[in-house]
NUTOR-81768 format. One line per field, with one value per residue: residue in three letters; residue number from 1; x, y, z of N, C-alpha, C in turn. Coordinates in pm, 1 decimal, padded with zeros to 6 digits, always signed. Layout:
N
aa: c(ALA	...)
i: c(NUM	...)
n_east: c(X	...)
n_north: c(Y	...)
n_up: c(Z	...)
ca_east: c(X	...)
ca_north: c(Y	...)
ca_up: c(Z	...)
c_east: c(X	...)
c_north: c(Y	...)
c_up: c(Z	...)
This chain:
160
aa: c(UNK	UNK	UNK	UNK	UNK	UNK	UNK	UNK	UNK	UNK	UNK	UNK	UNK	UNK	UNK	UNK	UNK	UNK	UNK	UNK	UNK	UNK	UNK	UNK	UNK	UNK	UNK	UNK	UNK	UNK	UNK	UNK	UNK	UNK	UNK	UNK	UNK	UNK	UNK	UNK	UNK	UNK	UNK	UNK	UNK	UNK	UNK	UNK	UNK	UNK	UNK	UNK	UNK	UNK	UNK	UNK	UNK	UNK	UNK	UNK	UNK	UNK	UNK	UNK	UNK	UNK	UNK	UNK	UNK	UNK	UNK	UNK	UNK	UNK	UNK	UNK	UNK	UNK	UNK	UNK	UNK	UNK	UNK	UNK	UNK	UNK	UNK	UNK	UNK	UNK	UNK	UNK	UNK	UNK	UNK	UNK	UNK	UNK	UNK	UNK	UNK	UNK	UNK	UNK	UNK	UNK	UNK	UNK	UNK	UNK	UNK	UNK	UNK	UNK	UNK	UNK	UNK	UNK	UNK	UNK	UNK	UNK	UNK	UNK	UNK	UNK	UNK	UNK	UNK	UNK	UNK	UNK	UNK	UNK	UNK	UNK	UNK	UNK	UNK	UNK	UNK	UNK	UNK	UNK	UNK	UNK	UNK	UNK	UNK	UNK	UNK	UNK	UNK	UNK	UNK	UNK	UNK	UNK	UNK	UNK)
i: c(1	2	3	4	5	6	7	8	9	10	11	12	13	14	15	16	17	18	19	20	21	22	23	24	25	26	27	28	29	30	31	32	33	34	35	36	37	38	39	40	41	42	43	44	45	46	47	48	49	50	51	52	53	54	55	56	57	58	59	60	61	62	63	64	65	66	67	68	69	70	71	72	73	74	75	76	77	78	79	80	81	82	83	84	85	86	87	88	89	90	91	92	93	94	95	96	97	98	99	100	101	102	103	104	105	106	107	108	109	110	111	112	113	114	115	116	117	118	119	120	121	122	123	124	125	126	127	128	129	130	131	132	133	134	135	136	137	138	139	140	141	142	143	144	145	146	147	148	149	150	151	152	153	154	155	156	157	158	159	160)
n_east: c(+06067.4	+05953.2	+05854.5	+05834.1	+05570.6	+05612.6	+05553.1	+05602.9	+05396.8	+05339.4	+05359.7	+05332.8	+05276.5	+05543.2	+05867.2	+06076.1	+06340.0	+06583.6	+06607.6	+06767.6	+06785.5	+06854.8	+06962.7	+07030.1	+07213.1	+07097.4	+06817.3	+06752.7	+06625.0	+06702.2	+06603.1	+06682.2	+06574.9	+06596.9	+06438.2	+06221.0	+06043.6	+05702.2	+05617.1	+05344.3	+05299.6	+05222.3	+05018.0	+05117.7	+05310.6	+05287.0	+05302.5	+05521.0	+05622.6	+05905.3	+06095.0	+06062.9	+06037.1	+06024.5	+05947.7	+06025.1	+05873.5	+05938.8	+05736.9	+05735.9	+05582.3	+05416.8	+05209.9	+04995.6	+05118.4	+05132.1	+05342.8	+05362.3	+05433.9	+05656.4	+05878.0	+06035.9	+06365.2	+06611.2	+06931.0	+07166.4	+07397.7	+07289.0	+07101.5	+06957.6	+07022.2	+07105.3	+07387.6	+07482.4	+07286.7	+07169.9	+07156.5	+07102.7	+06781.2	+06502.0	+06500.3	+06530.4	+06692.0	+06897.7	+06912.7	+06876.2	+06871.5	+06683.8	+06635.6	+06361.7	+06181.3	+05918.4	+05639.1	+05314.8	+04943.0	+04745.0	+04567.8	+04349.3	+04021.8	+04017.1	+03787.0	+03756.4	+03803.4	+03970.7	+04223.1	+04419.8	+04656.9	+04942.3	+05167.2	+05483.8	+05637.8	+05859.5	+06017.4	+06200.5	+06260.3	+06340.0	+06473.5	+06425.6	+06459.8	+06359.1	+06523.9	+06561.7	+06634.3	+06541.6	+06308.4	+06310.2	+06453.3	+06327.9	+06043.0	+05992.6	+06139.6	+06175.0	+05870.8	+05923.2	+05974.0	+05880.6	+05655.8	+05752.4	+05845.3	+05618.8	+05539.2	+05757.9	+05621.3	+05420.3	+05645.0	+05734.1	+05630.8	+05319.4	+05264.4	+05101.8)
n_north: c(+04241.1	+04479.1	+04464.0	+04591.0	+04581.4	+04536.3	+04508.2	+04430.5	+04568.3	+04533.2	+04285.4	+03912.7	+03697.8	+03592.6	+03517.6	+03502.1	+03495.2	+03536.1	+03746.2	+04089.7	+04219.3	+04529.8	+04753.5	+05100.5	+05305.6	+05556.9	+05489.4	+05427.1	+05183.1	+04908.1	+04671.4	+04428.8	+04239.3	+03973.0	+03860.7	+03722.2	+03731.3	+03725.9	+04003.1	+04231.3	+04363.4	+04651.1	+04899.6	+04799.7	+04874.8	+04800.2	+04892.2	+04947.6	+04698.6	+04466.4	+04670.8	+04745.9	+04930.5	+04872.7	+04962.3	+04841.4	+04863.9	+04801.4	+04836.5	+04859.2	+04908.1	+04994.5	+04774.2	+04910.8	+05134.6	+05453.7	+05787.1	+05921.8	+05727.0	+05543.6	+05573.9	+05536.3	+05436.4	+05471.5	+05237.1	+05306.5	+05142.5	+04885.8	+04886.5	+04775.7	+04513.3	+04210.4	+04174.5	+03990.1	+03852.7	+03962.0	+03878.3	+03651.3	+03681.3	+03586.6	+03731.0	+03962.0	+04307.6	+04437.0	+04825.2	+05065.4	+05160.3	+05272.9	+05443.1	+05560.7	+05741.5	+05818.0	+05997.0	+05854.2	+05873.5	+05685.7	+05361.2	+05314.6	+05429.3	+05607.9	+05638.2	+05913.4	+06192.7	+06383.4	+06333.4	+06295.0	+06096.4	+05972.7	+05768.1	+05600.1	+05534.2	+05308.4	+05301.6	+05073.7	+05141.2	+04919.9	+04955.4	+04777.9	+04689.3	+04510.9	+04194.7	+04226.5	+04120.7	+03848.2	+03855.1	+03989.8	+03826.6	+03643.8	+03705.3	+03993.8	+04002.5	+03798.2	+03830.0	+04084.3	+04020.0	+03851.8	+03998.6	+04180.9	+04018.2	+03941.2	+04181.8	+04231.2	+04084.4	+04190.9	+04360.3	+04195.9	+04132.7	+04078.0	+03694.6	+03596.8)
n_up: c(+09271.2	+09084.6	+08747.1	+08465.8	+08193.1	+07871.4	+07581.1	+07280.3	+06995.1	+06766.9	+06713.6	+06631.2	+06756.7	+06986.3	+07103.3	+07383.9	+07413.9	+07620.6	+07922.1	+08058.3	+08362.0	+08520.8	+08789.7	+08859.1	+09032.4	+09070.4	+09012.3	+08820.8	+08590.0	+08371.2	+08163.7	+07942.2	+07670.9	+07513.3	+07198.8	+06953.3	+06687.5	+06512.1	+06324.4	+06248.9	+05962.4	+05856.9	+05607.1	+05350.3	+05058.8	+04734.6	+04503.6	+04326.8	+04309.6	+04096.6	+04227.4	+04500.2	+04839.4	+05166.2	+05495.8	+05793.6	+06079.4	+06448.3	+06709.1	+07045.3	+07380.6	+07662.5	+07819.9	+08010.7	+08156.2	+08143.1	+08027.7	+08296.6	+08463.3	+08371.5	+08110.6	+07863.8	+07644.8	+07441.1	+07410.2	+07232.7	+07181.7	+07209.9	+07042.5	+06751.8	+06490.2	+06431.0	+06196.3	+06088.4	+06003.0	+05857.7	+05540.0	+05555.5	+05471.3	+05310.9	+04928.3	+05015.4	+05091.9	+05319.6	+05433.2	+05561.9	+05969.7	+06176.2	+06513.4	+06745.3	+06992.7	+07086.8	+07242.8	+07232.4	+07178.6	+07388.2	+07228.9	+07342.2	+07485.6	+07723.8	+08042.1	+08218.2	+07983.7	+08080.0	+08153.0	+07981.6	+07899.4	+07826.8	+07641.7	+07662.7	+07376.7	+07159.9	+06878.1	+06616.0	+06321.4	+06021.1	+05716.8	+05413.7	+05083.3	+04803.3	+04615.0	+04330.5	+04107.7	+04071.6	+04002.5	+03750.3	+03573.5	+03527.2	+03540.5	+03403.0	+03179.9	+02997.9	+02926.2	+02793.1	+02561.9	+02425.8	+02395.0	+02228.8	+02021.7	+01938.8	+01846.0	+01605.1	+01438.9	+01260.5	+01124.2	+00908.3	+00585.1	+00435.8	+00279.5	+00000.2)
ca_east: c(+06106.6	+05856.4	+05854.7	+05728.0	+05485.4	+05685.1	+05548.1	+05642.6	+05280.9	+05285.9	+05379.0	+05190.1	+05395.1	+05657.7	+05957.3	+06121.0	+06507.4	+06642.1	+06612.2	+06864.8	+06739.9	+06981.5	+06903.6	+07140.6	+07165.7	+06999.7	+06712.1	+06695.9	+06619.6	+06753.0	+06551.4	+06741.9	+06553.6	+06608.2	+06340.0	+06225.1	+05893.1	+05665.6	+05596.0	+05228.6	+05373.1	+05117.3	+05037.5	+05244.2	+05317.0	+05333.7	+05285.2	+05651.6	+05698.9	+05950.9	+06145.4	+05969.2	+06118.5	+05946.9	+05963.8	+05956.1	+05884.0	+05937.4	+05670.5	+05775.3	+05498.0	+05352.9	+05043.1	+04919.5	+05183.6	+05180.1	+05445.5	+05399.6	+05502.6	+05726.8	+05931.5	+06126.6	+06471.9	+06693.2	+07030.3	+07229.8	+07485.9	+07213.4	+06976.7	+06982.0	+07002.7	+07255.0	+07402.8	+07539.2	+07181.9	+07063.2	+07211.1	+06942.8	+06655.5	+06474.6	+06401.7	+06532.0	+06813.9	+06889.4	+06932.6	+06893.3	+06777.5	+06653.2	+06529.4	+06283.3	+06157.4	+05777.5	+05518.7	+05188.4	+04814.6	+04684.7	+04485.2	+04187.2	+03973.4	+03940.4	+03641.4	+03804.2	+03948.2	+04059.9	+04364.7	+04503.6	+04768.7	+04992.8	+05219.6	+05595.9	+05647.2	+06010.3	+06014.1	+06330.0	+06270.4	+06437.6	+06463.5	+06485.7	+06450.1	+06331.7	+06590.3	+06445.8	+06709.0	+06485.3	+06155.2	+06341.2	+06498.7	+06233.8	+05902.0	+05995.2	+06247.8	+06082.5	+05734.7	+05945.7	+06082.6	+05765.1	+05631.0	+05884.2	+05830.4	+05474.1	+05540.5	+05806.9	+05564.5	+05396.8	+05718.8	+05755.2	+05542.0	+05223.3	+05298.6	+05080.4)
ca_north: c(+04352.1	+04568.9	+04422.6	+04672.1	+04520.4	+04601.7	+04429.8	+04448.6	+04615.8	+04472.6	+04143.1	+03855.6	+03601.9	+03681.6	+03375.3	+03594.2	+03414.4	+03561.7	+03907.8	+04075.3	+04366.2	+04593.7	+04856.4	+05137.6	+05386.0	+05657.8	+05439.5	+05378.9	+05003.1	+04899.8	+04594.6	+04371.8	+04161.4	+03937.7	+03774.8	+03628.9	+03755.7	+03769.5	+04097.1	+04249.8	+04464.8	+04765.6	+04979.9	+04758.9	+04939.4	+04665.4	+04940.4	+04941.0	+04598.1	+04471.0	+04743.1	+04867.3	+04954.3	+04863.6	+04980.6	+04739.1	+04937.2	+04745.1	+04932.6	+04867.2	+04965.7	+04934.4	+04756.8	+04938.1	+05266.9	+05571.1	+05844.6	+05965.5	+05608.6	+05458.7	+05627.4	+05397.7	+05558.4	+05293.0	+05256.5	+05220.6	+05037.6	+04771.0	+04841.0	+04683.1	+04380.8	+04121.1	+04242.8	+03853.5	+03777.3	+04012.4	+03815.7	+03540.2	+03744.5	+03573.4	+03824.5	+04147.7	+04391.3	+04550.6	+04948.7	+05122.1	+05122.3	+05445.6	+05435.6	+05678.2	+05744.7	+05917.3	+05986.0	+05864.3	+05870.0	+05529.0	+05314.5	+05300.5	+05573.3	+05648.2	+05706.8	+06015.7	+06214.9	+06526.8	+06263.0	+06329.8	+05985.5	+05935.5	+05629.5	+05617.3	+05435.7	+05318.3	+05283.0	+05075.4	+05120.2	+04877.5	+04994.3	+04733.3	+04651.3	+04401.6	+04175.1	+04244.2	+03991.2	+03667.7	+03904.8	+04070.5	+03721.4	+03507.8	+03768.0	+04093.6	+04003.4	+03688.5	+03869.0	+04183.5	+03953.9	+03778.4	+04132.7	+04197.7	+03931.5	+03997.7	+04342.3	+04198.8	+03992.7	+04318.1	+04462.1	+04136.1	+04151.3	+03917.7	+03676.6	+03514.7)
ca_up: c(+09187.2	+08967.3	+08616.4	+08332.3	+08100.2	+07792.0	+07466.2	+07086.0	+06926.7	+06625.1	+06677.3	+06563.5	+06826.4	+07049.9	+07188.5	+07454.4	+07439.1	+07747.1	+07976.1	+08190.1	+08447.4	+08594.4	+08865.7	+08900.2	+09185.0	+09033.1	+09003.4	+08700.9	+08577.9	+08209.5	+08093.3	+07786.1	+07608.5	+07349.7	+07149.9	+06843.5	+06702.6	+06363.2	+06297.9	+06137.3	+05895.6	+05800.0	+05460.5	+05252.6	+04884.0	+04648.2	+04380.0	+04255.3	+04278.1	+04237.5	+04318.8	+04622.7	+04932.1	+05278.8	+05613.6	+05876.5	+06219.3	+06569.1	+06853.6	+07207.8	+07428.1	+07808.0	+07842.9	+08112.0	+08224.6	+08118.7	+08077.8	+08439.6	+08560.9	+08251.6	+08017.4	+07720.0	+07606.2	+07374.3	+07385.9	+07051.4	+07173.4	+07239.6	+06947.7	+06616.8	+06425.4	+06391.3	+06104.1	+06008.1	+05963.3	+05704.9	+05412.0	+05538.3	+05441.5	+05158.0	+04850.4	+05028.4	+05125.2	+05423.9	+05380.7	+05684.4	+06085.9	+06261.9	+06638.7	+06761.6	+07073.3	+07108.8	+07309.6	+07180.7	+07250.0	+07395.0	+07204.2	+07424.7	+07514.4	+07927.2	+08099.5	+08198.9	+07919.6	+08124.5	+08230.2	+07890.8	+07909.4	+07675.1	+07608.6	+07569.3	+07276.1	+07120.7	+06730.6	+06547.5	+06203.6	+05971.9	+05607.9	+05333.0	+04938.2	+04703.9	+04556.9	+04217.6	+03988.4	+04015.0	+03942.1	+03622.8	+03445.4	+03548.7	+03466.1	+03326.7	+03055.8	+02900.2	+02911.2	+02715.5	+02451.8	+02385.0	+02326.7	+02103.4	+01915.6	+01867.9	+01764.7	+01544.7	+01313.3	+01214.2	+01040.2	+00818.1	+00486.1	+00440.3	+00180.0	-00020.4)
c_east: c(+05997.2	+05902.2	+05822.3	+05654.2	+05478.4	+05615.8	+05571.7	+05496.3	+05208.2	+05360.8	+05303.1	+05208.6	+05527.7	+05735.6	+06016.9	+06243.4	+06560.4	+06602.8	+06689.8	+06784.3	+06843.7	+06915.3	+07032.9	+07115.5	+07108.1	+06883.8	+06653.3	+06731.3	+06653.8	+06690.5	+06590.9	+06639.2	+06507.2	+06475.0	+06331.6	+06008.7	+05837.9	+05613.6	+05442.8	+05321.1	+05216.8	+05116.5	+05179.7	+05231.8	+05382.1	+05326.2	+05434.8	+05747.6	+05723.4	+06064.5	+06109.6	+06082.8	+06020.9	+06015.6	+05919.0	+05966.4	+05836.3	+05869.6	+05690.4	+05693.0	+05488.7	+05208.9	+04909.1	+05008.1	+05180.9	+05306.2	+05470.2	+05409.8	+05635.0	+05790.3	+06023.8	+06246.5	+06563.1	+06852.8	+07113.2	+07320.3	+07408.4	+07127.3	+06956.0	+06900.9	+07131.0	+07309.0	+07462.6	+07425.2	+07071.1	+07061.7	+07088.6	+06831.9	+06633.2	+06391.6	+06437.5	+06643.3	+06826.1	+06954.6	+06959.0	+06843.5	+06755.8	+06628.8	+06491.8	+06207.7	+06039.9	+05695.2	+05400.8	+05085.8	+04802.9	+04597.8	+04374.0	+04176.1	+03925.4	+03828.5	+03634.5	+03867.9	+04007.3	+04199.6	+04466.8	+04642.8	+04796.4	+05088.9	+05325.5	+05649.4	+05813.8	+05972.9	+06154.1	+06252.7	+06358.2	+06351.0	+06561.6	+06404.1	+06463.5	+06483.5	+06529.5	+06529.2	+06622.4	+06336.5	+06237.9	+06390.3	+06419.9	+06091.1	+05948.2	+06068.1	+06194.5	+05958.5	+05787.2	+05971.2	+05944.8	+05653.5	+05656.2	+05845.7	+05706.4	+05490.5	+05624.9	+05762.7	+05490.9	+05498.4	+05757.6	+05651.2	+05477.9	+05252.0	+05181.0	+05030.7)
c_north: c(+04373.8	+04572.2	+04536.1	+04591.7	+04549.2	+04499.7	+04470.5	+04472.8	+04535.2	+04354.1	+04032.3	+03742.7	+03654.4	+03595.8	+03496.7	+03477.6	+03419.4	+03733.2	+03888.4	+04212.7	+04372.6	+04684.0	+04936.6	+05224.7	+05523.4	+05648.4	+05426.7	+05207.2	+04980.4	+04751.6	+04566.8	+04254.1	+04088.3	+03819.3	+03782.9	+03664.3	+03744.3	+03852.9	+04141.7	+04372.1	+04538.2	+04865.6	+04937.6	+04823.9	+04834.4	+04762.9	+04967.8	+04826.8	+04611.9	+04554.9	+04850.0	+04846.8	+04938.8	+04859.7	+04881.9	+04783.7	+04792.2	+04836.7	+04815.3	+04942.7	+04912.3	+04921.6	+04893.7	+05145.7	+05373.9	+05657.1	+05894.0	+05849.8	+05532.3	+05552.4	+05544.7	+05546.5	+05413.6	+05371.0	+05220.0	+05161.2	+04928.2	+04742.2	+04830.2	+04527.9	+04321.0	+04106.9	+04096.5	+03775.3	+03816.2	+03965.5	+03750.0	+03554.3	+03681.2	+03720.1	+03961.5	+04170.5	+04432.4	+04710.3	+05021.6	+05056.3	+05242.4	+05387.5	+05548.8	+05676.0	+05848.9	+05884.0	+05981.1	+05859.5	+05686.8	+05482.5	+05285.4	+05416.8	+05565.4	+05690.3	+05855.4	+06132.9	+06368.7	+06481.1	+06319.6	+06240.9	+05971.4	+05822.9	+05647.8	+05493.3	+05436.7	+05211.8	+05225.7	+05046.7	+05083.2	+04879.0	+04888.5	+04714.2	+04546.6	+04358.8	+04143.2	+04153.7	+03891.4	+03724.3	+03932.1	+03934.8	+03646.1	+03571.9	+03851.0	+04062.0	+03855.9	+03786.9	+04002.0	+04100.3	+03873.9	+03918.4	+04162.6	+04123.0	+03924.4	+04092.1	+04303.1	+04135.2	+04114.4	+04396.1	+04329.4	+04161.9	+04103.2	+03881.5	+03578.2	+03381.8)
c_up: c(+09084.5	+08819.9	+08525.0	+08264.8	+07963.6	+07672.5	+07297.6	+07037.2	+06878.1	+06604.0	+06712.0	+06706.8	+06888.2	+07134.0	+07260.6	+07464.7	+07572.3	+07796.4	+08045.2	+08225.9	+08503.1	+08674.1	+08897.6	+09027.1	+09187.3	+09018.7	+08885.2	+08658.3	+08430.7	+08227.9	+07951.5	+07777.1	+07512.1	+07320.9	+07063.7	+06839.0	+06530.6	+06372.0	+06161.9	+06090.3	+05825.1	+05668.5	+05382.2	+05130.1	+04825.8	+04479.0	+04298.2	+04239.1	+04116.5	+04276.8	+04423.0	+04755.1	+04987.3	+05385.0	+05728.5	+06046.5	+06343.0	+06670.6	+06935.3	+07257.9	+07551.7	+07758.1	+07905.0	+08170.1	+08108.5	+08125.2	+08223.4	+08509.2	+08466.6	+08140.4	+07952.1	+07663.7	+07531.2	+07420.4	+07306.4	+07094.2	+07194.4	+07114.0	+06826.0	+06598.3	+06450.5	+06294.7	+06000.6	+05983.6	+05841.5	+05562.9	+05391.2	+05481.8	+05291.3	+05076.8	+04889.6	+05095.3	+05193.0	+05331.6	+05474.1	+05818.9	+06112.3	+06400.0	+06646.5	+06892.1	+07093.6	+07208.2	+07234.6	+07267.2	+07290.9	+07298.8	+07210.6	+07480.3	+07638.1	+07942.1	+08099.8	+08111.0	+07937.2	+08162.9	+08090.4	+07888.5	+07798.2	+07719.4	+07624.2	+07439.2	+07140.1	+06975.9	+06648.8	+06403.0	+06082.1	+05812.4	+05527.5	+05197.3	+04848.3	+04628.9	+04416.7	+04129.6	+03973.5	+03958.4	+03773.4	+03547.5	+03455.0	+03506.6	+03365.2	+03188.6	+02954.3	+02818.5	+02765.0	+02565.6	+02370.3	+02310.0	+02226.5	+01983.8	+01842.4	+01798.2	+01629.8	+01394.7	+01200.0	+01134.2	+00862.9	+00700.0	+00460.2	+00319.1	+00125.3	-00085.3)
């Protein structure tokens, strides 16, 4: 049976847990599977730490197929998170997920480029936010108070 060559983009490492393939009689093949990956996360904004928000996009890609052999389509009853694991997350919040389903350009440039190949490429974007409490009593609110207190010496009267 004809595998796809399906890999996660932007991941750094990739444990593959288990797959199931199905083939139905329309000919279409559904490929599940679960794995366990570290993720390069791209254009991080650290400029509002710490309350920044970051996007953490999952690409799903073929090595090798194109849309005129491979097309990627999710199915939400399959695609997520495990929603009893977002607590775990040190430092941050879940918020949202999106999926998205595009056609992109390849990465590499053909000999040919009257072929004009594009990719199908499946996007879950998981939207989360800084748990900003241990930044704000542990930096921000000392550092203000110490401020303060500087500024504070300035209203007393020099004596002497």
């Amino acid at each position: 049976i004809w595998m796809p060559d399906l890999h996660v983009h932007n991941a750094i490492g990739t444990d593959v847990r288990s797959e199931i393939l199905r083939y139905y009689e329309d000919g279409v093949f559904e490929l599940i599977r679960f794995s366990e990956a570290q993720l390069r996360m791209t254009h991080a904004f650290y400029h509002d730490y710490p309350f920044d928000k970051q996007e953490l996009p999952i690409v799903v890609q073929s090595k090798s197929h194109s849309t005129k052999r491979m097309v990627l389509r999710t199915l939400p009853e399959l695609t997520g998170i495990e929603e009893s694991l977002v607590d775990e997350w040190p430092g941050w919040l879940f918020d949202s997920i999106f999926e998205d389903v595009e056609s992109v350009a390849p990465d590499y440039v053909h000999a040919n480029p009257c072929r004009g190949e594009r990719k199908s490429s499946a996007v879950l974007h998981i939207y989360v936010h800084r748990r900003s409490t241990i930044q704000v009593t542990s930096l921000i609110l000392p550092t203000m108070l110490l401020v303060m207190t500087s500024w504070a010496a300035f209203c007393f009267p020099p004596t002497a």
